[in-house]
C-alpha positions as CSV (number, residue, x, y, z in Angstrom):
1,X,143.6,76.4,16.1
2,X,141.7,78.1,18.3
3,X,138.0,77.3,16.8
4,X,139.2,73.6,16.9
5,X,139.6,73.8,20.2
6,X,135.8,75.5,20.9
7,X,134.7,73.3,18.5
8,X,136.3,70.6,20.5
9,X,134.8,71.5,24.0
10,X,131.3,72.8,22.4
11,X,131.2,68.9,21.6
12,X,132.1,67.4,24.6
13,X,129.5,69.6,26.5
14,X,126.9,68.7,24.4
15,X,128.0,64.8,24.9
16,X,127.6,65.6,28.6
17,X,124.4,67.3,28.3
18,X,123.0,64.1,26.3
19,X,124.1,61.5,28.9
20,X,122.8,63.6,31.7
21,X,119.1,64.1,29.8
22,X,119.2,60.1,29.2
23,X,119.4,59.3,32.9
24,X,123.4,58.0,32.7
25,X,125.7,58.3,35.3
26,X,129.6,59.7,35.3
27,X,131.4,57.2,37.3
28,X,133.8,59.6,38.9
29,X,135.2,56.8,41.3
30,X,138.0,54.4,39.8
31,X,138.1,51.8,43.2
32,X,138.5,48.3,42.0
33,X,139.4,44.9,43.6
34,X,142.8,46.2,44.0
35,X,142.0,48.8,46.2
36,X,139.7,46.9,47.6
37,X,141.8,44.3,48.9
38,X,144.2,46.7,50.0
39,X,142.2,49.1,52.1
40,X,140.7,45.4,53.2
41,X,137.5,46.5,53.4
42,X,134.2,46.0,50.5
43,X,131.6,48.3,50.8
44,X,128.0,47.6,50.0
45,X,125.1,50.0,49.5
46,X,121.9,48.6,50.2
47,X,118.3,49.2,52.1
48,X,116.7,48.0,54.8
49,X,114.5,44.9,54.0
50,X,114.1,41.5,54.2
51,X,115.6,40.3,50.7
52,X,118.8,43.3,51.3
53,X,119.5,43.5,54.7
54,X,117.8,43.9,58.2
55,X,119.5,43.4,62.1
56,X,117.5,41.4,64.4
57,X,118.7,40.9,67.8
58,X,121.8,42.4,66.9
59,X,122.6,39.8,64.5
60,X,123.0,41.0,60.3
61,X,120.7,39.1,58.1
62,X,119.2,39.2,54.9
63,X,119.3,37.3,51.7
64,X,121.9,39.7,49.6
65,X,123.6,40.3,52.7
66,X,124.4,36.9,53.6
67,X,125.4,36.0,50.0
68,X,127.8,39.0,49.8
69,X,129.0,38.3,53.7
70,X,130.3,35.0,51.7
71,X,131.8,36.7,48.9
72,X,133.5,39.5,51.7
73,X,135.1,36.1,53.3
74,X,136.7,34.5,50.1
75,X,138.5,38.1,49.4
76,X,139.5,38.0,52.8
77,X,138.2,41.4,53.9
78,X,135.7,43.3,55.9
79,X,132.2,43.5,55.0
80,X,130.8,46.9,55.6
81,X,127.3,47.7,55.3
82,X,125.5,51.2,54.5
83,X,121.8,51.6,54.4
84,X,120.4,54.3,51.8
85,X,117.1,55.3,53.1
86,X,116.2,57.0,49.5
87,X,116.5,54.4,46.4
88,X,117.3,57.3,44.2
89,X,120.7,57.8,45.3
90,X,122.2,54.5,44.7
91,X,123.5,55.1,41.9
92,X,124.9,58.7,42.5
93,X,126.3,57.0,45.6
94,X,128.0,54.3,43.6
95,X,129.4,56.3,40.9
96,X,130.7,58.8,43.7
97,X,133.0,55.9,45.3
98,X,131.1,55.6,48.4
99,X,130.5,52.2,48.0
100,X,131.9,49.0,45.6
101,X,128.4,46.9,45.4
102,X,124.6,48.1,45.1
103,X,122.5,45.5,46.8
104,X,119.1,46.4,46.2
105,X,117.4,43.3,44.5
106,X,117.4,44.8,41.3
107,X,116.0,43.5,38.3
108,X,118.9,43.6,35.0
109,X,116.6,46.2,33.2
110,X,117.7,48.1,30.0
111,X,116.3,51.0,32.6
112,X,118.3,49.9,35.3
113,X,121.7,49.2,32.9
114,X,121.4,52.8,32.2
115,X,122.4,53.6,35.9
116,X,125.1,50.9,36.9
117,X,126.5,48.3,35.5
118,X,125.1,44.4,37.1
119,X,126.4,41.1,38.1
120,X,126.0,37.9,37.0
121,X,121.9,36.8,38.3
122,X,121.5,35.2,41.1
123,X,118.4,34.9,41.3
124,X,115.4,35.3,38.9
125,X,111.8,36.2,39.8
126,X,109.4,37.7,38.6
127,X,106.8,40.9,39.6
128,X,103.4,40.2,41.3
129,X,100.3,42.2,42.4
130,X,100.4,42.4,46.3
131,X,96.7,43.1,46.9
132,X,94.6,42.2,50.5
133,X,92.7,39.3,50.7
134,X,88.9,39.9,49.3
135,X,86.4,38.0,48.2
136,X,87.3,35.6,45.5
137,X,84.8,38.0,43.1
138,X,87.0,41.1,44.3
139,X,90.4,40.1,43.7
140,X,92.9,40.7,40.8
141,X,93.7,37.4,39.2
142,X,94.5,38.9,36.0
143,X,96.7,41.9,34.8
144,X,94.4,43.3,32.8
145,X,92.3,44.1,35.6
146,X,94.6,47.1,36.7
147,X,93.2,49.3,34.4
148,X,91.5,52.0,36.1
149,X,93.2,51.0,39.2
150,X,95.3,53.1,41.4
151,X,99.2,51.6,41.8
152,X,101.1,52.5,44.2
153,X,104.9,52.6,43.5
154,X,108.4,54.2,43.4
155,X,109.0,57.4,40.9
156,X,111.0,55.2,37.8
157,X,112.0,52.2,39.4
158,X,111.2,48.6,37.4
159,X,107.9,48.5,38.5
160,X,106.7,52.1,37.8
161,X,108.0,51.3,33.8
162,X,106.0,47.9,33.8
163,X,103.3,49.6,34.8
164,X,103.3,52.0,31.8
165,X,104.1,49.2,29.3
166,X,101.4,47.1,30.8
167,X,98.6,50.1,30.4
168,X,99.5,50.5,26.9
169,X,99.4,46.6,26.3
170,X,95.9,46.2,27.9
171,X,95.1,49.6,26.3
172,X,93.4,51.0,29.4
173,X,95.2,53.5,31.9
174,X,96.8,52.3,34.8
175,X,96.3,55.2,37.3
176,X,100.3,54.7,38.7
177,X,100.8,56.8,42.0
178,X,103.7,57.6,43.9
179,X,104.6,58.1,47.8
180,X,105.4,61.7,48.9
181,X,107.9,60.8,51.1
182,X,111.0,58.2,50.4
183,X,109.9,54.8,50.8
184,X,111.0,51.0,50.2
185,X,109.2,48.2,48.6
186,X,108.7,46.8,51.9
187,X,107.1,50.0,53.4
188,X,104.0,50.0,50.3
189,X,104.2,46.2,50.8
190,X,103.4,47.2,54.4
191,X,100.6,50.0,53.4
192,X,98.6,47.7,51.4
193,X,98.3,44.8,54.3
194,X,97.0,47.6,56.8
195,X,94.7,49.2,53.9
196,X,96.4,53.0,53.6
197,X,96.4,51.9,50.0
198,X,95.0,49.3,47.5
199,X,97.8,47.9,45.6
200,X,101.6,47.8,44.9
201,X,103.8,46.0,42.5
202,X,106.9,44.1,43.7
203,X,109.2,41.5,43.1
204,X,107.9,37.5,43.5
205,X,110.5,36.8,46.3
206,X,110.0,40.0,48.7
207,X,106.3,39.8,48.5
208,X,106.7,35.8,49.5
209,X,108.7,36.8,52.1
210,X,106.2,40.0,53.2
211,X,103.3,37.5,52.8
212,X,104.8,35.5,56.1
213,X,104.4,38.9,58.0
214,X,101.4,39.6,56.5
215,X,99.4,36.8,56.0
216,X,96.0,38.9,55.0
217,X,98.1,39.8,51.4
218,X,97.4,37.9,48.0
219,X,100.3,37.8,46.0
220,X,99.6,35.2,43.4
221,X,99.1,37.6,40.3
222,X,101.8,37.8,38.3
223,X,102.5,41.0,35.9
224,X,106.0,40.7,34.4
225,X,107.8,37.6,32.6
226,X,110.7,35.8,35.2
227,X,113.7,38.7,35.6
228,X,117.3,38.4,36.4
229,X,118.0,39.9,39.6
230,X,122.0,40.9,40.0
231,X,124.0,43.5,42.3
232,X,125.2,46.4,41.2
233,X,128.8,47.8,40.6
234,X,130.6,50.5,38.3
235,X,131.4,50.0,34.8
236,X,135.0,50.7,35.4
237,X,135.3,47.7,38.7
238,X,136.2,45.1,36.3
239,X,138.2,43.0,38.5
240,X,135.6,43.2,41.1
241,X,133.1,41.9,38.8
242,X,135.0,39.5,37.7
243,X,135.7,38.3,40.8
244,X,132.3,38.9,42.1
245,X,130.6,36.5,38.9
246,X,133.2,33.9,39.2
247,X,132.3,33.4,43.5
248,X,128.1,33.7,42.1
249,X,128.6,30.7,39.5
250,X,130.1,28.9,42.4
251,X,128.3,29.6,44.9
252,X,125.1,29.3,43.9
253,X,125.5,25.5,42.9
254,X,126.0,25.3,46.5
255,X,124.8,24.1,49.6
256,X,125.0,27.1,51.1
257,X,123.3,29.1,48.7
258,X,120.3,26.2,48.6
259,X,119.7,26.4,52.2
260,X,119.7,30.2,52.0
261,X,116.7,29.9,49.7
262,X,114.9,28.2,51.6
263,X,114.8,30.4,55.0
């Protein structure tokens, strides 16, 4: 009886030791859309960008923001927002309970499944080359073009793992670099327009909505096929996903959602 039971806990550690090495994450929290509803208030985890989230004359915008400020109003509770300032806790902060949604617009990646579980899309795009405006003779047009180039972007997020697939299917190294310091998609979007660095990889939809800001950015080279972008949430908040998909097939049919789009 009593080697069973080693045997039993040798193999659970072991179990534990595997989904650590592979990147998965215990979701300690159990909240779901009953607590939710009866503290009254829905947590979201997001950064500070224009597709996430942003203040502006104290007023909240931002794409996901605005979509999930909607989805806050038909469970009749309080929307309340925290801003991660490093992308790598997300999903240690979601698994912990300390908040129900990840809005991050993030791409429904094997890579990304591994971490939290996603939403219906709602919204696809697709990833793009944000390089300065050069001569025609100068500029990227096509992916293959990267090789020997030096990328910036963030340590194993969607982009970093296109990159590695993409120097392995143009069979020339990609020369991927990273930032020292935490930073968002928006900040190497920002790098590249005032020339601290070359290039970046990022989503279709920020970098049109960087480009505005900074008009001196070409953003036309696409590097990825179209991806599903969704919010995050825990495995075990099934309620709130359901609740969450059912208000997305809605919603974006509507109005609302189509004039969101095109701000």
């Amino acid at each position: 009886m009593f080697m069973k039971i080693k045997i039993f806990y040798f193999t659970v550690t072991l179990l534990i030791i595997s989904a650590c090495q592979n990147g998965a994450k215990p979701f300690s929290a159990t909240l779901d859309l009953k607590q939710i509803l009866k503290k009254g208030k829905l947590t979201v985890l997001t950064e500070n960008s224009s597709m996430s989230f942003f203040e502006y004359r104290d007023k909240k915008l931002g794409f996901e923001y605005e979509i999930l400020d909607s989805f806050a109003r038909t469970l009749h509770v309080k929307l309340e927002i925290k801003v991660v300032e490093n992308s790598a806790d997300f999903p240690r902060l979601l698994a912990n309970g300390e908040g129900d949604i990840v809005a991050q617009n993030l791409a429904i990646t094997l890579s990304n499944k591994k971490l939290m579980h996603f939403s219906e899309p709602y919204y696809y795009t697709h990833q793009v080359i944000v390089q300065r405006k050069l001569a025609d003779s100068l500029l990227i047009k096509d992916a293959t073009a990267l090789g020997g180039k030096q990328v910036y972007v963030r340590k194993r997020s969607s982009f970093d793992i296109r990159l590695a697939h993409l120097s392995d299917e143009i069979g020339v190294k990609i020369l991927t670099k990273y930032p020292s310091n935490p930073t968002s998609n928006e900040d190497l979007i920002e790098m590249v327009s005032s020339g601290k660095i070359d290039y970046t990889i990022a989503n279709e939809n920020l970098a049109r909505i960087s480009n505005e800001l900074h008009p001196n950015l070409f953003i036309s080279t696409i590097v990825s096929s179209k991806q599903k972008i969704g919010f995050g949430l825990r495995p075990n908040s099934v309620d709130l996903t359901k609740k969450l998909n059912s208000f997305l097939l809605s919603y974006c049919k509507s109005d609302s959602y189509k004039n969101l789009k095109k701000r």
